[in-house]
N, C-alpha and C positions, 0 to 999 in steps of 0.2 A: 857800390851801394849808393844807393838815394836820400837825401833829404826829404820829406814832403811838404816843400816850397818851393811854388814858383819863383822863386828868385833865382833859383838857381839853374834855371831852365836859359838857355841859350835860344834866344828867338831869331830865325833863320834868316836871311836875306831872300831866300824865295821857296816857292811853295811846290810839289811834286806829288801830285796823286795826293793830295792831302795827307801827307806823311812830312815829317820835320825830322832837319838834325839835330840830336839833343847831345847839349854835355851838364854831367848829373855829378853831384857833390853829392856827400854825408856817408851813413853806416848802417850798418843792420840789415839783418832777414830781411826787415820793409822795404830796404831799399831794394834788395834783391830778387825781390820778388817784383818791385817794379820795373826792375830793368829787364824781367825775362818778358813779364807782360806787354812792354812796351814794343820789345823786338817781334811778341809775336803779331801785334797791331803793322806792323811793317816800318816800323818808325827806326831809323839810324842814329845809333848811339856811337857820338865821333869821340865822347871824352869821360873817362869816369876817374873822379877822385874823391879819395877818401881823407877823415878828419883822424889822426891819432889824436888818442886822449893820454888820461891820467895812465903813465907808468908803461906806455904805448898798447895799451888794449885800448881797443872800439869801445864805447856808449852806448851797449844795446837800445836804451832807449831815446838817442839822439835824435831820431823821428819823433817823438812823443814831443819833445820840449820847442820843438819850433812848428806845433799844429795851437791855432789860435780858438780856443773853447766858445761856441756861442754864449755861454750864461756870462759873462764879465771875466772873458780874455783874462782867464790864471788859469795854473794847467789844471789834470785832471784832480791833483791833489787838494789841492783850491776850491773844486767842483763838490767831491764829496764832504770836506769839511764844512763846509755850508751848507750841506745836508740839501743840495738842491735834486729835483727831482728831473733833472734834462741835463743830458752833457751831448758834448758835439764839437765837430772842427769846421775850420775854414779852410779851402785853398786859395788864397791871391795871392795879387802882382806883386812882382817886386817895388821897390820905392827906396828911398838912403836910409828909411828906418827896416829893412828889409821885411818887419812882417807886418808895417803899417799901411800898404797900398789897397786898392780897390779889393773886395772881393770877385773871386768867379766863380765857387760855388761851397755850397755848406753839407752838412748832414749833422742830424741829431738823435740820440738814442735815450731810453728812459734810465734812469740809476735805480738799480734795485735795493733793496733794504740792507745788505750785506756787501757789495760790493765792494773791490777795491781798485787801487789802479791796476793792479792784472787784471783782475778778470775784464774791468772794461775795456784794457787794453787789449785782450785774446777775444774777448767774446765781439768787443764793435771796433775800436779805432786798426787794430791791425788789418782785417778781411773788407771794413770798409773805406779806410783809408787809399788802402791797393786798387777799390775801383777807383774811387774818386782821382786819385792822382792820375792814374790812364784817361779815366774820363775827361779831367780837366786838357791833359798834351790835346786827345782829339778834337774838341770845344775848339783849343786853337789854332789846329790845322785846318778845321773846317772854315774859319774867321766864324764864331758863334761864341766865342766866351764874352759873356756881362762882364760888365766893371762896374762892380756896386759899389759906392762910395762905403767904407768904413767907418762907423763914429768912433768918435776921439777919445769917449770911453770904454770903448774895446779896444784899443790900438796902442796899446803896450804889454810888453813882454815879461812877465813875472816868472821868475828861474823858480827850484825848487828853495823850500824857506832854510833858513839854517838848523841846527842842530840845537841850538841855545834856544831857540823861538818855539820847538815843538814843544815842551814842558805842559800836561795835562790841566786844564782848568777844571778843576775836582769840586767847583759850586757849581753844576750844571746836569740839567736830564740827561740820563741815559742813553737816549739819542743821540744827544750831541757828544756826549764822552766818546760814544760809538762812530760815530761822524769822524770825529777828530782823530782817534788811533788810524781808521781804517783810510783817513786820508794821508795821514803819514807814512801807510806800510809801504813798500817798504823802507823808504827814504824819505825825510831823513832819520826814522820810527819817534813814533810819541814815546815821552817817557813820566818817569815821577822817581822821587828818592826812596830808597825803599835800605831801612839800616845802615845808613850811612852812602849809599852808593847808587847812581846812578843806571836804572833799571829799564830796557825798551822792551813797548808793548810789541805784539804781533799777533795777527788773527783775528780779529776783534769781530764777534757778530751777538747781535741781539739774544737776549734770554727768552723766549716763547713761553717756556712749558717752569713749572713750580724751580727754584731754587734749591739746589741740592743741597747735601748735607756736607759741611766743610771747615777747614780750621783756620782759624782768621789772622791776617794780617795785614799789619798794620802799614800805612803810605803815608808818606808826609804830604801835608794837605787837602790829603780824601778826608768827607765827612763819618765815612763810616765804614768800617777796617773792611778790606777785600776778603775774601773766602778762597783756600787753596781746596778745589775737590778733586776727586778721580778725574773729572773732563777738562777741567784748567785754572783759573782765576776767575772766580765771577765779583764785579763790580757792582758799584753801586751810582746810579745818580741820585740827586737832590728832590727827584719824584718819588723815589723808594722802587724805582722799575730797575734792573740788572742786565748787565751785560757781559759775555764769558769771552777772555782771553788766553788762545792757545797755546803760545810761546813765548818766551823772557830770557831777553837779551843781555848780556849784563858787560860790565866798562871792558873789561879784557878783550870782550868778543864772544866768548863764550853764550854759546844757547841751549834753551832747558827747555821742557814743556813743563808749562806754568804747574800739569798737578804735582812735578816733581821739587816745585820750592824747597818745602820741608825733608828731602831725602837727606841721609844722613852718610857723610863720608867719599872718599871717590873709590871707583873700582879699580881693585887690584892689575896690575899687570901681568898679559898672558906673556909667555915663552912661546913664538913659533917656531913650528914643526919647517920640516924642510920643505914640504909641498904649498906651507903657507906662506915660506918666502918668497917662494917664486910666485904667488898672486900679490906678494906685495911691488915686486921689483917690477911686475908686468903693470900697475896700478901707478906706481912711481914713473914707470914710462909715459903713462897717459896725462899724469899731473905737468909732465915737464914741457909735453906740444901744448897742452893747454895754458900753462905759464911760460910761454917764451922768454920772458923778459928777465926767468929769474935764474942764474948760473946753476945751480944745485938745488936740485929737492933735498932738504934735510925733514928730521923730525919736527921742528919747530918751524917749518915753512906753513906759515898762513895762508889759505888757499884766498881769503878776501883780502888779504892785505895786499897780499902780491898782484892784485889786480882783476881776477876777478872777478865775474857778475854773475849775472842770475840766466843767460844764456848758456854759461861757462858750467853751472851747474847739472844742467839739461842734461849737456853733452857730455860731463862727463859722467852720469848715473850710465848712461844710453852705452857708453864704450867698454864701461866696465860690465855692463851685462853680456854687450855682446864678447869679451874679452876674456870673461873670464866665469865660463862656464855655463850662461845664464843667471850670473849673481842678479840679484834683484833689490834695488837700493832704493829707498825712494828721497825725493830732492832736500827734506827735511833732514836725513842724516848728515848733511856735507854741512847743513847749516849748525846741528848740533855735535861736529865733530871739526872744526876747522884747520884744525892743525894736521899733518901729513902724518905724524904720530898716533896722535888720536882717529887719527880717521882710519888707519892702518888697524889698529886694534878694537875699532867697530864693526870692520867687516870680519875679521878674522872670527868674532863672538859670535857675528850671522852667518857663519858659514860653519861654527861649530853647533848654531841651535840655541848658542847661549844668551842672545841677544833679541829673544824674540819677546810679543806684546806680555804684558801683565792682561790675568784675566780678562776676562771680555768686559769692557764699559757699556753696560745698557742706559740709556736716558728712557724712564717711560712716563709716561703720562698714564696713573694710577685712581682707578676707579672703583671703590666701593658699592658691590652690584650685585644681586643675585645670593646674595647670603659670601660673599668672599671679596677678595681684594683683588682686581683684576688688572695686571700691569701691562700696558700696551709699548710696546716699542714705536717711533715714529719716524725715522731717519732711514736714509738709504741704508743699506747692506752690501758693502764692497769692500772685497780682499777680505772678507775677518771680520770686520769691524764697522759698529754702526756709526755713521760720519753725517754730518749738513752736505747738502745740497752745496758744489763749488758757490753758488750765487748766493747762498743764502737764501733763497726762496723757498716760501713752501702755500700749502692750501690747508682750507678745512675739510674736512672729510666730516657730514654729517650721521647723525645718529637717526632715520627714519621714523621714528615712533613718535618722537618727539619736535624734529625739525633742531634741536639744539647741534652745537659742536662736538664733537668727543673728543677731536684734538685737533692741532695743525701737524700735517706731514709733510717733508722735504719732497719739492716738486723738482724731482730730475732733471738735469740740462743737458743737453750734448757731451759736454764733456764731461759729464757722472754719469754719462750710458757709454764714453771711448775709456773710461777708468773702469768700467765694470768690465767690459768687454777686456782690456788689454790685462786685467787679472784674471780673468776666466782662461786667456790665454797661457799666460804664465805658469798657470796652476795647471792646464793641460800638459804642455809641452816640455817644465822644468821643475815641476812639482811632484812629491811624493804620489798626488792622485794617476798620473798616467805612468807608475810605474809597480801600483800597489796589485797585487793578488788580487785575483776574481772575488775568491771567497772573502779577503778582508773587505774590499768593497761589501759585500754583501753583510758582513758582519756592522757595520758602520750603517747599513741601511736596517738592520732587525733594529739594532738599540735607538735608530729612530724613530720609529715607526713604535718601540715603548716608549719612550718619550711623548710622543704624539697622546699615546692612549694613555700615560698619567695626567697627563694635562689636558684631558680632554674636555673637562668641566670647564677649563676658561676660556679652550678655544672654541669650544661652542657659543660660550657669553658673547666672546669678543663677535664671533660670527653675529649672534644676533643683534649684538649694539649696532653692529655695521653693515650689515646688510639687510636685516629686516628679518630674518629667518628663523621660524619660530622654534623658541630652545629643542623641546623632543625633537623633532626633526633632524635640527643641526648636530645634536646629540649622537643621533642614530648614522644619520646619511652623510652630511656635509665631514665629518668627523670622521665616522665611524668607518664607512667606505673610504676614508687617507689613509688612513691605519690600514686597512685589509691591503689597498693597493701598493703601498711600501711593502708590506709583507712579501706580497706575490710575487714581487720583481725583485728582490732582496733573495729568494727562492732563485732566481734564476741566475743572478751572478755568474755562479759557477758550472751553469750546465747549457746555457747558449752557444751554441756549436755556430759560427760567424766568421766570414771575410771583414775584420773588423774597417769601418773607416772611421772611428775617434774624430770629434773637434769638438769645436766651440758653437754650441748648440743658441740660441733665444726660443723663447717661450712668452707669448702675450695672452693673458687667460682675460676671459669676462667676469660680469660683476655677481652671476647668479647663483652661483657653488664657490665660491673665494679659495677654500684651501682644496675642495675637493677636487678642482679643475688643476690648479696648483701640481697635485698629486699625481694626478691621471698622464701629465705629459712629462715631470719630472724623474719620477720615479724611472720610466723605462728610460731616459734618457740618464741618469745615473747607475743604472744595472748596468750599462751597454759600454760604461767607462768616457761618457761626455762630462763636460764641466759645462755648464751654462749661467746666462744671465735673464734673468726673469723679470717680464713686468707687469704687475698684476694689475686691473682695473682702476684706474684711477678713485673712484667711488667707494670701492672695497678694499684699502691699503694691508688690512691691520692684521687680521691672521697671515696673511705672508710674513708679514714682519715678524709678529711671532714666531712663525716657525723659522726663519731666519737664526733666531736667536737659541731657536734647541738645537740647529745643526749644528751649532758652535759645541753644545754641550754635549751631541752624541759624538764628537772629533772627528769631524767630515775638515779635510785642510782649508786652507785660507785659498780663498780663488774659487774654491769650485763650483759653488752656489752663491750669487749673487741676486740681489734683489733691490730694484729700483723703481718706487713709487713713481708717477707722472701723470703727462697726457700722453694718448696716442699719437696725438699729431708730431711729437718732438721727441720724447723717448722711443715710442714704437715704431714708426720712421726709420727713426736714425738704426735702430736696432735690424730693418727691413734693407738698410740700403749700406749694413759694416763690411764692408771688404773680407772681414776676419769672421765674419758668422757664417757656417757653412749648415746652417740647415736652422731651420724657425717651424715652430708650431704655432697652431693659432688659433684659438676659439672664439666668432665672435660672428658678426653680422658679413652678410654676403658681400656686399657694398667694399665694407671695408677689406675683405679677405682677396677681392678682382686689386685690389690696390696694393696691396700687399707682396702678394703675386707677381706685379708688373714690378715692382721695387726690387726684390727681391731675383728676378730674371736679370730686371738692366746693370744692375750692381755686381754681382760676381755667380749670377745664377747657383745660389745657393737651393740648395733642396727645401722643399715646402710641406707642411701638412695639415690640412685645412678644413676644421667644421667649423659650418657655416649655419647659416639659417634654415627653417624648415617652415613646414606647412603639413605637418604630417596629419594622415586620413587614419578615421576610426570606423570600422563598419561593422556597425550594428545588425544583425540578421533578428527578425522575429523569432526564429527558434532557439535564442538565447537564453539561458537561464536571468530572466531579465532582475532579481536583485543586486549579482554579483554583477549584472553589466550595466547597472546603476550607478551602482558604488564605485567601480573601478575606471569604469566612466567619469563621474566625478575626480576621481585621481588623477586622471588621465590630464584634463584640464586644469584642475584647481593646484595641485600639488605643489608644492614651494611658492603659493600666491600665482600659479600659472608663468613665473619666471624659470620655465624651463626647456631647455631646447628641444626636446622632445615630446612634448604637449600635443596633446592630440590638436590640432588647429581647424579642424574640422569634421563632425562628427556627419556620419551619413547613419539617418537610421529608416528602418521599414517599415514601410506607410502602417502595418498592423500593428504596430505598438508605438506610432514617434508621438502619438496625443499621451498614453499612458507613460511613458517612458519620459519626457516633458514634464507633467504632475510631479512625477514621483522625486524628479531633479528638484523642481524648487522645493518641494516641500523638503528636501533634504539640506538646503540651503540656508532656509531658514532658520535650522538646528543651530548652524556653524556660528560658533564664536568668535569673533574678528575684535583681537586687541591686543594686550603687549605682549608682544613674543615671549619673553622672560617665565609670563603666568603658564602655567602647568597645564592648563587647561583652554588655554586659545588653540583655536583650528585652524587661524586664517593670520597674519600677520600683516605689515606695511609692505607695501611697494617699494623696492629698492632706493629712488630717490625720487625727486618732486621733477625734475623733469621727462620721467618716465609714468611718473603719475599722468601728469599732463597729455603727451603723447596717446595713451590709453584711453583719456575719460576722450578727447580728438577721435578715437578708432570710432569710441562709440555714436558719435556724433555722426561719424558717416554713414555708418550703417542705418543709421534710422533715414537717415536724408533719402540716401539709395531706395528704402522701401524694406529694411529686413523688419520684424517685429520682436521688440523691446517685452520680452518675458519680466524678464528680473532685473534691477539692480542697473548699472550703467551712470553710476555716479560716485562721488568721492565723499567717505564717513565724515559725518560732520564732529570732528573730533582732531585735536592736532595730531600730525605727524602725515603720512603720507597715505592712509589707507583710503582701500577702494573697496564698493559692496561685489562678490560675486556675481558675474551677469551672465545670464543668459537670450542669446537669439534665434528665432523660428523662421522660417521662410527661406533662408538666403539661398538663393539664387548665385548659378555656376560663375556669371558674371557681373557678380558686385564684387567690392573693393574687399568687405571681409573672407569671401569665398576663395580671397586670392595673395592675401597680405596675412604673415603671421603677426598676432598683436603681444605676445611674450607677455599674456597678465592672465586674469583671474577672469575670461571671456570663453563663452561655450557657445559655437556655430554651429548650427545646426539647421542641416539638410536633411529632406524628405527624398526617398527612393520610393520606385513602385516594385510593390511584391514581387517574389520570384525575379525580379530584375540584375542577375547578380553580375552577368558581363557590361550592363549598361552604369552601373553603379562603382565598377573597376576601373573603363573608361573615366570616370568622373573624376575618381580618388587619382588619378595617375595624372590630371591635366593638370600639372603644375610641373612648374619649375625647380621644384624641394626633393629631397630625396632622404630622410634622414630615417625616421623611421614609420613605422604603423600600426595599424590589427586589425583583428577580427575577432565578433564575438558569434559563436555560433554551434549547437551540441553538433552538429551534422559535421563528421570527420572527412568527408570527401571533399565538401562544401570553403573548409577549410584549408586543406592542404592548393584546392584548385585557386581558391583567393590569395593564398599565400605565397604563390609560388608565380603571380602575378602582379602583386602588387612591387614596384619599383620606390623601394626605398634599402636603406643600410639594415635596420631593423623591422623585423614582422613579429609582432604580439598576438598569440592566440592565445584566448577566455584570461587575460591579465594586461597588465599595461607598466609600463616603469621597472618590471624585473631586470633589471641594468646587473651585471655581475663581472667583479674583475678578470675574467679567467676568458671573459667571453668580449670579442672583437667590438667595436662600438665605434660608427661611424658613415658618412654618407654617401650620394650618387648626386650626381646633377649638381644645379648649384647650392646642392649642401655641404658641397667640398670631394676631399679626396685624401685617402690614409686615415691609419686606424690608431686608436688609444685602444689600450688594455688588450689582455690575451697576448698571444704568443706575434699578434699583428701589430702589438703596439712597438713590437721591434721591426719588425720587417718593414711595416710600412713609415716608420718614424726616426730609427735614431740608429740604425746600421745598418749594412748593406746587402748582405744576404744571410739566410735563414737555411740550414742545412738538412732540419728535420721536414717529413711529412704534413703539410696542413689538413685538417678533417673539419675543412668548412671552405665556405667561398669566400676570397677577398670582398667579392661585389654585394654580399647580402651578409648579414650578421647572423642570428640566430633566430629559433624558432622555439621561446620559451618553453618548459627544459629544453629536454633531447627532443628529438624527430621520434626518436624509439620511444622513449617512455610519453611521447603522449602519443603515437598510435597501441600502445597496449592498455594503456590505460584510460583510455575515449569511449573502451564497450563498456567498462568499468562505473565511470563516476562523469559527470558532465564537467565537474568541479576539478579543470584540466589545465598544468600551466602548458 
């Protein structure tokens, strides 16, 4: 093991290929991770020793306490009680005060609002420490290391504080109350008297969202009595602002979560069965390697007394999983069970079922809206249960109409997408889900998908607060199309005839359908027996999360559906490049999807499936019944504010009607009512958010620049929230920027063809890049099948446009991606491996609204033809 101080570095007599002998003192993973790094630098490690501590176990964190903080040299505990907003180390020379000498170099990282010394310790001083210590050996074999003089008030060593000194100063903001626990945890933990007895905090993170309802107790010294609620202890500072703590430590040792203060009594003692002796005595084996020091594991052996730490912890959750059957423990259990007794009769309870969560704890953020009370969930979705962000962090997610907040949501970090992930696992591999019956699966997806459809009035709301999406719509489509699509695949459970290959599926959905997209990749990937982790648009959090919170209520197990609000770049990433994810679906911009792809290959070449962007061609023929290819036209473009991936992107119509066909557009535009989504009677809604407004009102600017002609509209309502007027353009030419870029808004391109020109007009629609879908409107049945059967894209629309249905394949060519949602293709090309029945369509093209049959019999019939 290593220290991470140069002091203890043995500076060599001479130099060799710029590699040094080194002899390395101290403890810990840190260290050992720098001694592998160091050997694989080519550097010779002629001496390693190590430090015993208390009771002869290692100091895991003995690296930690001899790295010198930039903010005023105290550790990191020091750093966050002072609430400062920068922590960081130093590596220098040694000197007789050994961590007083020159600097040779630094690094610093931001402290986040929640933070503690773990996490800073996991998230920056561990993985940056390991460089910088390598960094600095090389610096010296190169002769390149600085010696920056040290000031003299950073060049002392402040240990951790005592026990007597953490005591809570209870006159002070909420921040700082919060500062102060979360600088003590874990060591040496803040406390306060609480009925006589000495009480330590644990967990301590900011209250965000309203104060819940809870029964008050009383601290000596606080100004105003704590709150025990279902989530834990919420506090109070001298601003009247609050803060919630998780866990309560008490003089014994003994640990509680804080909302169980007021529980009443202890639990009875089980009798074990003979098969749960023998996971005690194999449990008892692991206690005793992991306490070397202590002769006999008894009942009454103290797992922290006896020496150890929070390493010790890890390791042994990790060996009893693997040990013993896939038990699954998590690290807070060994803290609220520390006795070998106690802890013996807490797994036996989680292995009989009887120790499992109370009800599901929802935190929402509740809004009075729409004639109803609409309660939003905001917090990750992992294992069961809605949790903060490890960091504490979170974002606002705005409400479009208005530009206001509707909440803050927990912004996922790495390690709440390897916890999502590593219970998605779990719940694959050792969970009731990959051993339950087809048809219970399916059973569990009906009573969701009722679920869905009683609550469909608020997750339509929720949709429109947060995405912009105007209520009928969302109502009908966004909604209504979840529900149909659980149904469908819920149907098939039990009748998928499949070379199964099961895993641990990811899903990153866009911002423009929230639940509906949600659905579309979920659901087949749940019929087919995957457990996955989902990240939904960062923009659009809230209906996942709701629906989050009904799978808990249709009894879908812990693990199998997870849900992690964020960014792409960090959640969806990590999620793109997990070892453990063996197949990711994606909906979302081309760009991002090539990157995806490349992630996804170099990482453990997981399976992919990928809609992407479009550019899809509409062609208009003069012998159209030209009302309905008005209207539908208008649909084609405008529908859901033109945030839809399949928007006609460019419309080609026939020199003998594109002047009349034009008229009749705007005049139909100006009918449209654009305003809050909510009202019954709006047509048109906001733009998802303001920098996709922006983006847009930019498209249109170019176009004009180019030379296209500015019909309609091409600017933003003068009115808050994000809305934009429907616009239409004339002229565009094959090569301007709009004829070639789709704009994902409430924008109608429009190209002129000459008559009769129907192969020259084919060419036109196919020179793109896009491939997702199309149409054609046209009464002449030849005319269409010969267009149809031409155009290069996933979908072909004859005399309609948007007839989207679950049953039917849906998905692109080129770089619109590759693999199908929905229909019988949403499995085969998505979330299993082979498909054993007959297909009665092409992978490479999707459908030709209805059948092929019923619209050639019914074309001599009626013009009025899907």
């Amino acid at each position: 093991s290593v220290h991470s101080n140069l002091c203890h570095y043995t500076r060599p007599q001479v130099y060799f290929k710029n590699k040094l002998k080194l002899a390395l003192i101290g403890q810990s993973l840190f260290g050992q991770e720098v001694y592998s790094h160091l050997l694989k630098e080519g550097h010779r490690v002629v001496g390693v020793f190590t430090v015993p501590d208390k009771d002869g176990k290692a100091d895991p964190l003995g690296d930690l306490f001899y790295i010198n903080i930039l903010n005023g040299n105290s550790s990191f505990h020091r750093t966050l009680i002072m609430g400062d907003k920068k922590a960081g180390f130093s590596v220098f020379w040694a000197d007789d005060g050994l961590d007083t000498g020159p600097i040779l170099l630094q690094r610093s990282c931001d402290v986040k609002p929640n933070d503690t010394v773990d996490s800073l310790y996991n998230r920056f001083l561990f993985p940056e420490g390991i460089k910088a210590m390598v960094e600095a050996v090389q610096l010296i074999a190169d002769g390149k290391a600085p010696r920056t003089p040290q000031p003299e008030e950073g060049a002392t060593y402040e240990g951790i504080q005592k026990k007597e000194n953490a005591e809570i100063p209870w006159d002070q903001p909420a921040e700082v109350l919060h500062n102060w626990i979360r600088g003590h945890d874990k060591v040496p933990g803040a406390w306060a008297e609480i009925d006589g007895q000495m009480v330590t905090f644990y967990g301590s993170s900011l209250l965000t969202s309203s104060v819940p309802a809870g029964e008050p107790l009383d601290i000596r010294g606080a100004k105003k009595p704590g709150l025990v609620t279902k989530n834990g202890l919420v506090l109070f500072g001298n601003d009247g602002k609050a803060l919630m703590v998780r866990n309560l430590q008490f003089e014994d040792g003994k640990m509680i979560p804080a909302s169980q203060y007021f529980s009443s009594g202890e639990t009875s003692v089980v009798e074990l069965t003979a098969e749960e002796l023998k996971v005690a005595e194999t449990i008892k084996v692991i206690w005793a390697r992991i306490l070397s020091n202590v002769p006999v594991i008894e009942d009454s052996t103290d797992f922290f007394k006896s020496g150890a730490s929070s390493m010790d912890v890890a390791r042994l959750v990790e060996e009893i999983r693997q040990k013993c059957g896939g038990l699954q423990l998590q690290n807070e259990d060994v803290y609220m069970a520390r006795k070998f007794g106690d802890f013996i009769q807490k797994v036996v309870r989680r292995l009989r079922g009887e120790d499992q969560e109370a009800e599901l704890v929802v935190d929402y953020v509740s809004k009075e809206v729409n004639e109803m009370t609409v309660k939003m969930p905001y917090q990750c979705f992992i294992n069961g249960q809605f949790v903060d962000a490890e960091d504490g962090e979170t974002y606002a997610t705005i409400n479009p109409t208005d530009g206001t907040t509707l909440c803050r949501v927990s912004y996922a970090s790495l390690a709440d997408v390897d916890r999502a992930v590593a219970a998605a696992k779990d719940a694959f591999e050792n969970g009731e889900w990959g051993r339950m019956n087809a048809r219970d699966r399916g059973r569990l997806m009906y009573r969701l998908a009722d679920l869905m459809e009683e609550n469909q009035e608020e997750l339509a709301t929720i949709e429109a607060l947060d995405s912009g999406a105007v209520y009928t719509l969302a109502l009908k489509t966004h909604i209504g199309m979840s529900v149909q699509t659980f149904r469908y695949f819920a149907g098939w459970c039990d009748k998928i005839q499949v070379t199964f290959s099961h895993s641990v599926c990811a899903i990153i959905i866009p911002w423009n359908y929230p639940l509906m997209m949600l659905a579309w990749k979920s659901a087949a990937c749940l019929a087919a027996g995957n457990t996955l982790v989902l990240k939904p648009a960062q923009v659009t959090p809230l209906t996942a999360l709701k629906f989050a919170e009904l799978t808990v209520k249709a009894g879908f197990p812990k693990g199998v559906i997870n849900i992690i609000p964020g960014s792409g770049g960090v959640a969806g990433q990590r999620l793109s490049q997990h070892p453990d994810i063996r197949k990711l679906g994606f909906t979302g911009s081309t760009s991002v999807g090539k990157q995806i792809m490349k992630s996804c290959a170099v990482s453990n070449l997981k399976k992919v499936s990928l809609e992407l962007g479009g550019k899809s061609p509409l062609i208009i023929f003069s012998d159209c019944e030209l009302d309905k290819a008005v209207r539908m036209g208008m649909g084609a473009v405008f529908f859901n504010k033109g945030e839809n991936c399949i928007a006609a992107g460019r419309l080609f119509v026939e020199e003998a009607i594109h002047d009349e066909f034009v008229t009749r557009v705007v005049e139909e535009i100006k009918k449209m009512k654009i305003g809050d989504p909510l009202d019954r009677s709006t047509d048109h809604g906001p733009q998802n958010h303001k920098a996709h407004l922006e983006k847009l009102l930019q498209y249109c600017e170019t176009g004009v620049k180019e030379g296209a002609t500015l019909v309609y509209g091409g600017r933003q309502v003068q009115r808050p929230g994000f809305f934009m007027e429907p616009t239409v353009f004339t002229g565009v030419e094959d090569h301007m920027y709009l004829a070639k870029e789709e704009s994902f808004g409430p924008i109608m391109v429009i190209s002129k063809f000459q008559n009769g020109d129907i192969d020259g007009v084919l060419q036109r629609a196919n020179n793109t890049e896009y491939g997702l879908a199309s149409g054609v409107f046209t009464r002449d049945i030849s005319k269409a099948m010969y267009v149809s059967d031409r155009l290069e894209a996933g979908t072909v629309f004859i005399n309609t446009y948007n007839k989207t249905d679950v049953a039917a394949p849906f998905g692109g060519v080129k770089q619109s991606g590759f693999g199908k949602d929905l229909g019988t293709c949403g499995f085969s090309c998505s979330w299993v491996s082979t498909l054993h029945h007959t297909r009665t369509h092409s992978p490479e093209k999707g459908i030709l609204h209805g059948s092929l049959q019923r619209t050639l019999k019914n074309f001599q019939k009626s013009s009025n033809t899907s």
